[in-house]
DRENNUTI-62621 format. One record per residue (C-alpha): x negated, y negated, z negated; residue in three letters. Coordinates in Angstrom, 3 decimals. Each point is the difference from the previous one (the first is absolute). Layout:
<pts>
X	Y	Z	ala
...
</pts>
This chain:
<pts>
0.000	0.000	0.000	unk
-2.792	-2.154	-1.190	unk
-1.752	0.597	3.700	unk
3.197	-0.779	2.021	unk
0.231	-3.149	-2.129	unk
-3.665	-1.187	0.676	unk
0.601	0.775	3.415	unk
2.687	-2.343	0.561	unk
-1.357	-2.927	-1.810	unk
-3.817	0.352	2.329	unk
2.274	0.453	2.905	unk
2.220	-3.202	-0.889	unk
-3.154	-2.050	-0.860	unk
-1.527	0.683	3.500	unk
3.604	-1.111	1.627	unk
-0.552	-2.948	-2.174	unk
-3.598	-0.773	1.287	unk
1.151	0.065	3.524	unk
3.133	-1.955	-0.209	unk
-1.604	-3.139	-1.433	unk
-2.591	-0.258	2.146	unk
2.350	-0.050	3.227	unk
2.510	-2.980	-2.074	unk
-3.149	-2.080	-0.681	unk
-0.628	0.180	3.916	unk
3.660	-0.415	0.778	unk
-0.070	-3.040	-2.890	unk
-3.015	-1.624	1.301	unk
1.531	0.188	3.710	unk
3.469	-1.632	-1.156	unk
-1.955	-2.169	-1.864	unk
-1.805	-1.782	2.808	unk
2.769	0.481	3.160	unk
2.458	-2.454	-2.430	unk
-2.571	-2.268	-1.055	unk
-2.426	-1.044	2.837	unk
0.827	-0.266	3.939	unk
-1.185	2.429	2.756	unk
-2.616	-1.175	1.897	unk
-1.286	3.300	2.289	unk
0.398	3.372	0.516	unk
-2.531	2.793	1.439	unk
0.514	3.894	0.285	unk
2.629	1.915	-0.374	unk
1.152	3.984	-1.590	unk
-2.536	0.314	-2.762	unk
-2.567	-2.678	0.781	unk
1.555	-3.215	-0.415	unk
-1.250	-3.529	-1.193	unk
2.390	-2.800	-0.736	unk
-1.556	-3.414	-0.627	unk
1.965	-2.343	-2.047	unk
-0.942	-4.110	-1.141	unk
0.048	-1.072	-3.505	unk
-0.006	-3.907	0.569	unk
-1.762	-2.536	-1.965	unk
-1.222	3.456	-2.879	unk
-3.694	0.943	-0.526	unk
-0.761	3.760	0.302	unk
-0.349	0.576	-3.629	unk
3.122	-1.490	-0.824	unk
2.090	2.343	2.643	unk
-1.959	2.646	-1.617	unk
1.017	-0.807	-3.434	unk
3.610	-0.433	1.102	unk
0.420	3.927	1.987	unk
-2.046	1.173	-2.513	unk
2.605	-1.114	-2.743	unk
3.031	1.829	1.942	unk
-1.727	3.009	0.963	unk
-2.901	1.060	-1.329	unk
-2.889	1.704	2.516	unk
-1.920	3.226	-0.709	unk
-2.914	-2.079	0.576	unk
-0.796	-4.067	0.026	unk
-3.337	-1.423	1.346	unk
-1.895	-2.556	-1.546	unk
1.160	-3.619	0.188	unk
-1.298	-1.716	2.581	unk
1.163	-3.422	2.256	unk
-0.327	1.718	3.843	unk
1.072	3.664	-0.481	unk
2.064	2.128	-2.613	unk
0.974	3.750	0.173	unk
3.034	1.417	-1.709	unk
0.308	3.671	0.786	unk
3.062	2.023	-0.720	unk
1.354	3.478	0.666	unk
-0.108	-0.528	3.623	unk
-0.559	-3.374	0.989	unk
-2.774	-2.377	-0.583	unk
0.477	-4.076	-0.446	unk
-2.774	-1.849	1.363	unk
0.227	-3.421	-0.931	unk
-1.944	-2.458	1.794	unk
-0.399	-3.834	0.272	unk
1.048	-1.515	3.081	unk
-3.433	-1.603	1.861	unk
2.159	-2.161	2.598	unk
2.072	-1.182	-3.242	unk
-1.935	0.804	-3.550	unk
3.213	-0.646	-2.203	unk
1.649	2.600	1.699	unk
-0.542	3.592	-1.020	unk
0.768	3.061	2.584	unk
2.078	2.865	-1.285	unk
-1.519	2.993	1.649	unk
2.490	3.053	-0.584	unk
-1.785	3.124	1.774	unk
0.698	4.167	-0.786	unk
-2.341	1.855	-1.123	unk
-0.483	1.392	3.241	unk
-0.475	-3.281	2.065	unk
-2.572	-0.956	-2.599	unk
-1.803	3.762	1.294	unk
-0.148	-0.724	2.991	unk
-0.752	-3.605	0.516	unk
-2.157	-1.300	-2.728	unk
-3.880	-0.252	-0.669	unk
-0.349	1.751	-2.864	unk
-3.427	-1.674	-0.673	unk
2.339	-3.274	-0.483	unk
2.157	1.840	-2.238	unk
-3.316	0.631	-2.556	unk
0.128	-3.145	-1.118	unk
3.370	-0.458	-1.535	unk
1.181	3.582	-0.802	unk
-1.596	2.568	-2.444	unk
-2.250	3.065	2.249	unk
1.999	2.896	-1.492	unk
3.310	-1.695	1.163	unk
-1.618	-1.092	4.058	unk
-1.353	4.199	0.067	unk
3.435	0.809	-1.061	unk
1.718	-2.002	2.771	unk
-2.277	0.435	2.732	unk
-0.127	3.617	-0.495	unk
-3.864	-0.182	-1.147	unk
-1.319	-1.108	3.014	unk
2.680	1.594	2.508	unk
1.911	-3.290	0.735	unk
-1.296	-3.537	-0.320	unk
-2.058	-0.562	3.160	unk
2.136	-3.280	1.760	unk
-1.520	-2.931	-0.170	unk
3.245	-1.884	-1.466	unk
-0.631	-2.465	-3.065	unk
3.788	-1.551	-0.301	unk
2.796	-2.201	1.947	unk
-1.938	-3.411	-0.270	unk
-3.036	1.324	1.994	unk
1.981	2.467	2.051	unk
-1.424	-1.543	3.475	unk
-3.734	0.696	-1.373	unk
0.779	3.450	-1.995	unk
2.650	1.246	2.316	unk
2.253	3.139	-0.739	unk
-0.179	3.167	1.757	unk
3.647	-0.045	0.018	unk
1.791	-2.356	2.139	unk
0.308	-3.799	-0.664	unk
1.902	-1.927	-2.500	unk
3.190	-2.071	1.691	unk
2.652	-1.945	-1.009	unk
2.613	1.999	-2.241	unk
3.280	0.449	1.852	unk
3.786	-0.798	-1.530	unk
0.680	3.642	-0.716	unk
-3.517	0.076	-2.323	unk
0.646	-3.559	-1.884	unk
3.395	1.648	-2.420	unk
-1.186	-2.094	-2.798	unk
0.908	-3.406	0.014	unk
-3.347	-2.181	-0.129	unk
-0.603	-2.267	-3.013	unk
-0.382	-3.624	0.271	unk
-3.208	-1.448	-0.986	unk
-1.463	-3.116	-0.268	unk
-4.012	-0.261	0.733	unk
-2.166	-0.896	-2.530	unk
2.363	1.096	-3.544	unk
0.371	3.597	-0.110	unk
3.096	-0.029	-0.144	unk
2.571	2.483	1.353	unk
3.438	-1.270	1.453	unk
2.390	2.788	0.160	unk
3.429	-0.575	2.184	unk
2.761	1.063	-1.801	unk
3.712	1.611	1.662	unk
1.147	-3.460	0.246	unk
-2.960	-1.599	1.669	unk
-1.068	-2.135	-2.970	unk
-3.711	-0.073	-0.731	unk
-0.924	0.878	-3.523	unk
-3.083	-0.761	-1.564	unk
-2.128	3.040	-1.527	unk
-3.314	-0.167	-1.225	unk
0.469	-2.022	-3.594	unk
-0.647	3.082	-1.525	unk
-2.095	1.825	2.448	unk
0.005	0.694	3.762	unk
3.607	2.489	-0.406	unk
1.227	-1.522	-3.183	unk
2.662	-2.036	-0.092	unk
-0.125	-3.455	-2.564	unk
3.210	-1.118	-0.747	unk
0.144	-4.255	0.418	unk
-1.461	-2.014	-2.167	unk
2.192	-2.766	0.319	unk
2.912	-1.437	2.168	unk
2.561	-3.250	0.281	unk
3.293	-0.565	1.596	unk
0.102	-2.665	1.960	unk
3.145	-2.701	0.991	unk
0.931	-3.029	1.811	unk
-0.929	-3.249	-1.179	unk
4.153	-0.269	-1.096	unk
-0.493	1.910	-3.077	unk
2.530	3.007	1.692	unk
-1.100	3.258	2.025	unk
0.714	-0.057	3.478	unk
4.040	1.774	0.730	unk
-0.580	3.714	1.397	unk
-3.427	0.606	-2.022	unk
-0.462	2.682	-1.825	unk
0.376	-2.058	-3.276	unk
3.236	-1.151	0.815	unk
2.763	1.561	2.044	unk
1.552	-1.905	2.688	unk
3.381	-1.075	-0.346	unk
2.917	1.319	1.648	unk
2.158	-2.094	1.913	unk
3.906	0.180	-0.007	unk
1.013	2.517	2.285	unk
2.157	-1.142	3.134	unk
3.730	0.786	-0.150	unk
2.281	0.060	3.071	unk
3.935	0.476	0.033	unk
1.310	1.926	2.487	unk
3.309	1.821	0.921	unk
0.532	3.659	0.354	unk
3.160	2.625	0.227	unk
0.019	3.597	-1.729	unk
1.490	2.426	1.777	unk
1.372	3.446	-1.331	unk
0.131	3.396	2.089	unk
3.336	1.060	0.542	unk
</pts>
């Protein structure tokens, strides 16, 4: 009894390793599609790379921000140019925008796009060597020259070329930003633009402070919201009419 007991619990433990791995990739996938706009697309099937734009943020302040919804298996160093999350089976490679530097590039790839595309010689000097043998195979994978989206015209990808995403692959509504604060717009049903970012980039603040505003007569305007607009005495007319009864 005591086996069939121990058995269950090892076997629900390993479910339970396997399951939160995949929701912190899911998470961390959710995460950025409803927070930051699509910007460019490459591969497709199991080797895919979607590039998204975090206006006006530094790279380790998007890092900070995923990492607080969904944490990776690993995290590189912090640095200003490039950051590495890696998950179950995709790797974030955050990098700073050279054409504009307070931009940072949300590089989404699979596990298998990073395989078969990147330098792993570039990859030394962010992520730990037991964790670069691991996902290049020890040596089997790992041979491209590619070093990320901003230099992808000097480092190119074996596979394909990045374009422009098309309707089908922007479902998330974009954010809108403004350059230069770091802070995240999000549109809500009604088309009214929210502020978040008071208490981090996905928190929302509540206002600090607001006033209601009225004419210079002292009175709110008829037909506002603060004051419902009077009804005006319905029209009668008199007319003539005749009943008449079936027979």
């Amino acid at each position: 009894m005591r086996n069939k007991t121990g058995t269950y619990w090892i076997k629900l433990l390993l479910v339970v390793s396997l399951i939160f791995p995949l929701l912190a990739a899911c998470g961390i996938n959710s995460t950025i599609e409803e927070n930051y706009p699509l910007e460019s697309v490459n591969g497709s099937g199991s080797q895919t790379s979607y590039v998204y734009r975090a206006a006006g943020v530094s790279v380790p302040d998007v890092a900070k921000a995923l990492v607080e919804q969904s944490k990776p298996d690993q995290q590189s160093p912090e640095k200003t140019d490039h950051m590495f999350l890696v998950y179950s089976d995709r790797v974030v490679h955050l990098q700073q925008d050279t054409a504009k530097p307070e931009d940072t590039l949300i590089e989404v790839d699979s596990k298998e796009y990073v395989r078969n595309n990147y330098d792993s010689s570039f990859l030394e000097g962010y992520l730990i060597a037991s964790l670069i043998d691991d996902l290049f195979d020890h040596g089997r994978y790992g041979h491209g020259n590619y070093r990320g989206y901003k230099e992808r015209d000097l480092y190119k990808p074996k596979s394909g070329k990045y374009r422009a995403p098309s309707a089908d692959e922007k479902k998330a509504i974009p954010p809108m930003t403004v350059n230069r604060t770091g802070s995240i717009f999000k549109r809500s049903k009604n088309a009214d633009s929210s502020k978040v970012g008071e208490g981090g980039l996905f928190n929302k603040a509540p206002p600090k402070s607001g006033k209601i505003t009225r004419d210079s007569g002292g009175e709110s305007k008829s037909g506002s919201w603060l004051e419902p607009r009077k009804s005006k005495k319905p029209k009668t007319r008199v007319g003539r009419g005749r009943v008449t009864r079936r027979r």
